[in-house]
C-alpha positions as CSV (number, residue, x, y, z in Angstrom):
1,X,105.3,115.6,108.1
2,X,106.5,118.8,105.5
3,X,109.9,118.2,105.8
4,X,112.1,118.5,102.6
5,X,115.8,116.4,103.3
6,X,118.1,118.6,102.3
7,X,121.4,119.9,103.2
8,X,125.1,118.7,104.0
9,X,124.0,116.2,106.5
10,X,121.6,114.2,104.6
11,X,125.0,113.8,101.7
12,X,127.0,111.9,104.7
13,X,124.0,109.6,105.9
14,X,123.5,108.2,102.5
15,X,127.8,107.4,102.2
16,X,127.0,105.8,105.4
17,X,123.8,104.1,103.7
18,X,125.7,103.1,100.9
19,X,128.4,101.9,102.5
20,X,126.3,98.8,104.4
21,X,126.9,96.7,101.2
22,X,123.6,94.6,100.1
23,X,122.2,91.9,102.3
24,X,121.7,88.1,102.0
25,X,118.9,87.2,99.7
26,X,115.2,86.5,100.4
27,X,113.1,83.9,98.9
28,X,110.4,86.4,97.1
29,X,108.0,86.0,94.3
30,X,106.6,88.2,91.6
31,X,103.2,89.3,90.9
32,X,102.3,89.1,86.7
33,X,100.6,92.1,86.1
34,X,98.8,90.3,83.1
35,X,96.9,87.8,86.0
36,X,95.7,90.9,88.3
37,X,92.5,92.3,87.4
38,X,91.7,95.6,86.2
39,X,90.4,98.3,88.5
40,X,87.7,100.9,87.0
41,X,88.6,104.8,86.0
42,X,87.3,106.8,89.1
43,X,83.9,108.5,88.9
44,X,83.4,111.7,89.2
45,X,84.6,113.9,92.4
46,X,87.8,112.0,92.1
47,X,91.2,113.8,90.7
48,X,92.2,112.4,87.4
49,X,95.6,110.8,87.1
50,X,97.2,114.1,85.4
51,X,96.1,116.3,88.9
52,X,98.1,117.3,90.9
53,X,96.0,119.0,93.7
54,X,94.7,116.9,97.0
55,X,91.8,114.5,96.4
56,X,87.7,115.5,96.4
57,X,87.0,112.9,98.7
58,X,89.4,110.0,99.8
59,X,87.3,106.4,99.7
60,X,87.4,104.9,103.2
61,X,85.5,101.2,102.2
62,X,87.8,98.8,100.4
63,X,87.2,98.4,96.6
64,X,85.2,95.3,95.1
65,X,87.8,95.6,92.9
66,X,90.6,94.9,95.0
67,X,93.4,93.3,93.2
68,X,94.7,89.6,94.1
69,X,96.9,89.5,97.2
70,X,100.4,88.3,97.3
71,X,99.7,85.9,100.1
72,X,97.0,84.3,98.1
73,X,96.5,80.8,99.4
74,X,97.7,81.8,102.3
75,X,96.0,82.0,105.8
76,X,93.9,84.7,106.4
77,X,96.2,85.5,109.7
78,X,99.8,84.1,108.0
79,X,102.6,85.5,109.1
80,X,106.4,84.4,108.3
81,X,108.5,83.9,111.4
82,X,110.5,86.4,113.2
83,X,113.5,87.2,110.4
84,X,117.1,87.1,111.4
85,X,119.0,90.0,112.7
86,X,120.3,91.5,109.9
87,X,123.8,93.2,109.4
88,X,123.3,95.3,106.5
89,X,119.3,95.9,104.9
90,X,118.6,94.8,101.0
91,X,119.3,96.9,98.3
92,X,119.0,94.9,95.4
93,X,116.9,91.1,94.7
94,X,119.0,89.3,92.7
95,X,115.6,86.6,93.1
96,X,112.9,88.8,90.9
97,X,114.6,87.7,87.6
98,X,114.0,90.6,85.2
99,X,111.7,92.7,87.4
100,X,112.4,95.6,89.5
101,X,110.7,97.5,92.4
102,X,109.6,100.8,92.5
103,X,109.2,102.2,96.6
104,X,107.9,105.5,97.8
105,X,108.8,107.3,101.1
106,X,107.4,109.5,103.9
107,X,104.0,109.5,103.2
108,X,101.0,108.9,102.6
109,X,100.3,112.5,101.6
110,X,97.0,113.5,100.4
111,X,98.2,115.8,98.0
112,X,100.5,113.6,96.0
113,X,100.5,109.8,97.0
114,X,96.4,109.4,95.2
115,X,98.1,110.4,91.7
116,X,100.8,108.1,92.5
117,X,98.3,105.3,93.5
118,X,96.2,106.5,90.2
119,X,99.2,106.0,87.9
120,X,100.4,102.5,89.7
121,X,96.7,101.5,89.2
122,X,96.6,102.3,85.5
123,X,99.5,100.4,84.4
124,X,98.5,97.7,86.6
125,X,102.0,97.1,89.1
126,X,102.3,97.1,92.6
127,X,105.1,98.9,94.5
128,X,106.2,99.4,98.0
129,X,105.5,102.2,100.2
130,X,107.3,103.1,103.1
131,X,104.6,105.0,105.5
132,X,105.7,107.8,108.4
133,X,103.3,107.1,111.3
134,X,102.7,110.1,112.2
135,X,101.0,110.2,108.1
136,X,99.4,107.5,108.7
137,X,97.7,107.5,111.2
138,X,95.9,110.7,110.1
139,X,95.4,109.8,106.7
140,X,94.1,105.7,107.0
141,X,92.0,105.9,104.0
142,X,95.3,106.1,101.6
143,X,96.8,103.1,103.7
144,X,93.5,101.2,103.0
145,X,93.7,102.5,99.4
146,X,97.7,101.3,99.4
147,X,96.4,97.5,100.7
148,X,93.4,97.3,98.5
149,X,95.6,97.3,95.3
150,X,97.7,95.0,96.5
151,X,100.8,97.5,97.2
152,X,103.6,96.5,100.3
153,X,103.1,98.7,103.2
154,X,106.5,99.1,104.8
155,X,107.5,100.9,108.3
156,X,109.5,104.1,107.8
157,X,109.3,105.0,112.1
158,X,106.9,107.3,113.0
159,X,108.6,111.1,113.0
160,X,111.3,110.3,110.1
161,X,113.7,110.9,113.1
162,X,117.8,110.1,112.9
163,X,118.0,107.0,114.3
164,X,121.5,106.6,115.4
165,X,121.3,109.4,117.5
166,X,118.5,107.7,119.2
167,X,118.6,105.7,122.5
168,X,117.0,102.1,122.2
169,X,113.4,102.9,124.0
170,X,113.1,105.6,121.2
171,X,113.9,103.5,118.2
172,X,111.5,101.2,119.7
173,X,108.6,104.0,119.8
174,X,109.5,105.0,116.5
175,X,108.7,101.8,114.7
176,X,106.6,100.3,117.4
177,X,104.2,103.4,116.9
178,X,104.0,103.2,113.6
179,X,103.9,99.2,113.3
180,X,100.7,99.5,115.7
181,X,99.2,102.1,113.3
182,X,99.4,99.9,110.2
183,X,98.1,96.8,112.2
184,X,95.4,98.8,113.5
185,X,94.2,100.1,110.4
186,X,95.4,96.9,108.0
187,X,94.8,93.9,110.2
188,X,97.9,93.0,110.0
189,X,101.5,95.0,110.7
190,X,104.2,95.6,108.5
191,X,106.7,93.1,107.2
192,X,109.6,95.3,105.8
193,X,111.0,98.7,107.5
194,X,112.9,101.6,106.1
195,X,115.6,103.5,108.1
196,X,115.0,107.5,107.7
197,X,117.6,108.4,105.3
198,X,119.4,105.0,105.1
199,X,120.9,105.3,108.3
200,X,120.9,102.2,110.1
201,X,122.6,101.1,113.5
202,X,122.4,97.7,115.2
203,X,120.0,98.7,117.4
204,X,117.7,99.2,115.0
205,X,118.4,95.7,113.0
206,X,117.6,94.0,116.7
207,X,114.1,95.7,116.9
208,X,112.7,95.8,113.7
209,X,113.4,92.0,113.7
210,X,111.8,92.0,117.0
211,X,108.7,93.4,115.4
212,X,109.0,90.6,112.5
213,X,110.4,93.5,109.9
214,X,113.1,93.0,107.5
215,X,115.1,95.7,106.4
216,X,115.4,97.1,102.9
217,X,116.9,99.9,101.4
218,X,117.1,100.9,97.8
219,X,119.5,100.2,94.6
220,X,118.7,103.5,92.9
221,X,118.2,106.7,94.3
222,X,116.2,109.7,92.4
223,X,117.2,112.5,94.8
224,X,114.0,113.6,93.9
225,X,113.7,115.0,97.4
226,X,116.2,117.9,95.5
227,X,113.3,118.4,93.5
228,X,116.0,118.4,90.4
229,X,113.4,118.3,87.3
230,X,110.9,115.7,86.1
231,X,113.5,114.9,83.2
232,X,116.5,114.1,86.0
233,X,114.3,111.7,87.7
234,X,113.1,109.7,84.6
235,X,116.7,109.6,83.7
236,X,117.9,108.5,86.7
237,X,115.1,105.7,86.7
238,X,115.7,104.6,83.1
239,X,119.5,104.8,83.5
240,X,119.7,102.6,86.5
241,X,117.2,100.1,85.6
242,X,118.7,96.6,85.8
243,X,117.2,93.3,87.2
244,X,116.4,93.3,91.2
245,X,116.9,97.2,91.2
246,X,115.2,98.9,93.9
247,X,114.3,102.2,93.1
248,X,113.5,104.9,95.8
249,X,111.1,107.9,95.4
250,X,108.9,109.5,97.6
251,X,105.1,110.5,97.6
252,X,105.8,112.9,100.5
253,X,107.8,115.6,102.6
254,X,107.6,118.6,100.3
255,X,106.7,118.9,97.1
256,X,106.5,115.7,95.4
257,X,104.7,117.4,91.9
258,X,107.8,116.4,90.1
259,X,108.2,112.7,91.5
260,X,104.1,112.4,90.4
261,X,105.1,113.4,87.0
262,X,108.4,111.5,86.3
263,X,106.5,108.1,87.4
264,X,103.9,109.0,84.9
265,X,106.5,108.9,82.1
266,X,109.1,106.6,83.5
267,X,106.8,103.6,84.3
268,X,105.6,102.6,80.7
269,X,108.7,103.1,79.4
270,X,110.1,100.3,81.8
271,X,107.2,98.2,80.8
272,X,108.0,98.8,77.4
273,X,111.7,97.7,77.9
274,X,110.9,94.3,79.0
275,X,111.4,94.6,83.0
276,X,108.0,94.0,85.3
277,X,107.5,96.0,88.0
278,X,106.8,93.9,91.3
279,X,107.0,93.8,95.2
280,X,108.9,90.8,97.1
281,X,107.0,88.9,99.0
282,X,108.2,86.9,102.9
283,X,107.6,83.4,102.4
């Protein structure tokens, strides 16, 4: 998927987005990055943190370092029970306390998502990342690499199609597909799903519960997709940061060289300020 969401169209779906209001809370919890362990720099033949170019080789074995999962104590197979079927998806968690969550769209992209994992790594946080199927499925070492540092894999359909102009069989390939990719690659399929450009329609509430998803959506919104300048998107990060802010970016779809950058400088200073960054977890 190379496609940048631009234009006219894009400006009236995320009125409509933003017009769904914020859905009923979830019980979550929140990782402390002081409790995960530390992951080692990468060796040589792997792109340092500041590059921007794709990877020398992509690891395909999960790491020995692989950071605490958030269903520790869990069983191996757990699974919370089908969700509701939800009116509006969550845009803000009101239950992470003075934490926030940082998500990333459309990819994984070989090109930018590893420097986004690198920098997530680094500073020692999780985040949520919303995978097209079709990016996936041909690239699974990144969704292995996602998993093994304990990062939420989320269902963004497979094509990043409009889905209220689809019929219900075609919503239902769209995340279907894409749930099957993560499962087969994972273990396990995805627990949260992300309408393409926050437009939502009941159709698509009744299947993604169907497929045991809730829907989230975002708080703050970088428009980083404009490409409008690292500084814009640190500013529009630092200026909206609050507690239970969901903040959207996206590690694919054009060129994300910007969005790798701004994380790099926006993410220590919300550290700095107090907040921890975190994923919610189903329980």
């Amino acid at each position: 998927m190379t496609r940048d969401h631009t234009g006219p169209e894009r400006r009236t779906l995320l009125r409509i987005a933003l017009g769904l209001g914020t859905a009923a809370a979830v019980h979550l919890a929140v990782a402390d990055p002081a409790s995960t362990p530390s992951r080692p720099a990468r060796t040589a033949g792997t792109p340092p943190a500041g590059a921007a170019g794709p990877p020398a080789n992509v690891r395909g074995r999960p790491s020995p370092y692989r950071l605490d999962p958030m269903t520790a104590g869990t069983p191996a197979r757990f699974r919370p029970a089908r969700p509701p079927v939800r009116t509006r998806p969550f845009e803000h968690l009101p239950d992470l306390g003075h934490s926030m969550v940082l998500s990333f769209d459309d990819g994984p992209d070989p090109k930018y998502t590893p420097d986004i994992l690198a920098t997530l790594r680094a500073h020692r946080v999780r985040a949520m990342f919303f995978v097209c199927g079709e990016m996936a499925d041909g690239n699974p070492d990144l969704l292995r690499e996602m998993a093994d540092d304990g990062h939420v894999v989320g269902n963004h359909s497979w094509s990043h199609p409009l889905i209220p102009k689809l019929s219900r069989p075609a919503i239902r390939d769209e995340l279907g597909r894409t749930s099957d990719v993560v499962q087969r690659v994972l273990g396990a399929p995805p627990l949260w799903y992300r309408a393409p450009y926050g437009a939502w329609n009941r159709n698509s509430f009744e299947i993604g519960a169907e497929l045991g998803m809730e829907p989230m959506a975002w708080t703050v919104d970088t428009l980083d997709w404009k490409e409008p300048g690292t500084g814009t998107i640190v500013r529009r990060v630092l200026d909206g940061a609050a507690p239970g802010v969901v903040v959207l970016s996206h590690d694919a779809g054009g060129d994300r060289s910007q969005s790798v950058a701004a994380l790099r400088r926006y993410l220590p200073r919300l550290l700095e300020s107090g907040y921890r960054i975190t994923v919610p977890q189903r329980v």
